[in-house]
C-alpha positions in Angstrom: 179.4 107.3 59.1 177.1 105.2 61.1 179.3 102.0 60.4 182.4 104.0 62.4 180.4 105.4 64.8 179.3 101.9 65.9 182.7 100.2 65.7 181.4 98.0 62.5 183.4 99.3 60.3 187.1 98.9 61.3 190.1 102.6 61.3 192.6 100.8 62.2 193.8 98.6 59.3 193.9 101.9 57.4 195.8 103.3 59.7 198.3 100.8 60.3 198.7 101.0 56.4 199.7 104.9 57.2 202.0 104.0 59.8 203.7 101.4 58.3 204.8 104.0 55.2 205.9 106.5 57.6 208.0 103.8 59.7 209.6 102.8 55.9 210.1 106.3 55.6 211.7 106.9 58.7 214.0 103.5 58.3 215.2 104.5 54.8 216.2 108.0 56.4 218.0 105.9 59.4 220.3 104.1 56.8 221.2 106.9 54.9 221.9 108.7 58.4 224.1 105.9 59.1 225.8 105.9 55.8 227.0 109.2 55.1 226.9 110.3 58.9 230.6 109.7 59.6 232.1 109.8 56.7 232.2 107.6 53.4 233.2 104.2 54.8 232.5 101.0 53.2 231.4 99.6 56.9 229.3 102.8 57.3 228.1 101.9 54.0 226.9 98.1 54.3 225.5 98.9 58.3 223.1 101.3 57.0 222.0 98.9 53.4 221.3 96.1 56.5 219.7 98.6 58.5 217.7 99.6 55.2 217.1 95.7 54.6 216.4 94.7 57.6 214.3 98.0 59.2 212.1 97.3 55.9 211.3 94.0 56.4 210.7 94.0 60.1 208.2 97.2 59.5 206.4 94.7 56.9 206.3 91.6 59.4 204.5 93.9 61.8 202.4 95.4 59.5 201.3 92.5 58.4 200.9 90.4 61.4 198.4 93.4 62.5 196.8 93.2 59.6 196.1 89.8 59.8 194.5 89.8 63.3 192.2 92.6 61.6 191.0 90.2 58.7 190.9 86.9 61.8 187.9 89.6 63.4 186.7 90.2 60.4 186.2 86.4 59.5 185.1 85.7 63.1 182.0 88.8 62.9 180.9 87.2 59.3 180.8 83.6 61.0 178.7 84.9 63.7 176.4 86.8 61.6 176.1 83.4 59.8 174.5 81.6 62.6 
């Protein structure tokens, strides 16, 4: 408790690890939306699979680049705590 109370312990990450399953969620329920909303068409059909494809792999791209600037501070406060 002490380490979150004075920021060395880092919330975010996990939380951007909660977020990115909701967004996932959220873009899976998009596609469908936008496959079955107007009817069975095979157009309907492939724009929602590439809004599946591509919603999901831009939610991981952000994810991750947040991540990653997370573990970049992380490095950085072990390098200082070196010297």
């Amino acid at each position: 408790m002490k380490d979150l109370l004075f920021f060395n312990d880092m919330i975010t990450p996990k939380i951007i690890t909660v977020v990115y399953w909701l967004l996932l969620l959220m873009v899976v329920i998009g596609g469908l939306g936008s496959m079955f909303a107007m009817g069975v068409s095979f157009g309907s059909f492939l724009k929602g699979l590439f809004m599946i494809v591509a919603g999901g792999v831009g939610v991981r791209i952000w994810s991750e680049l947040m991540i990653v600037l997370f573990k970049i501070n992380e490095n950085m406060q072990k390098l200082a705590d070196k010297s």
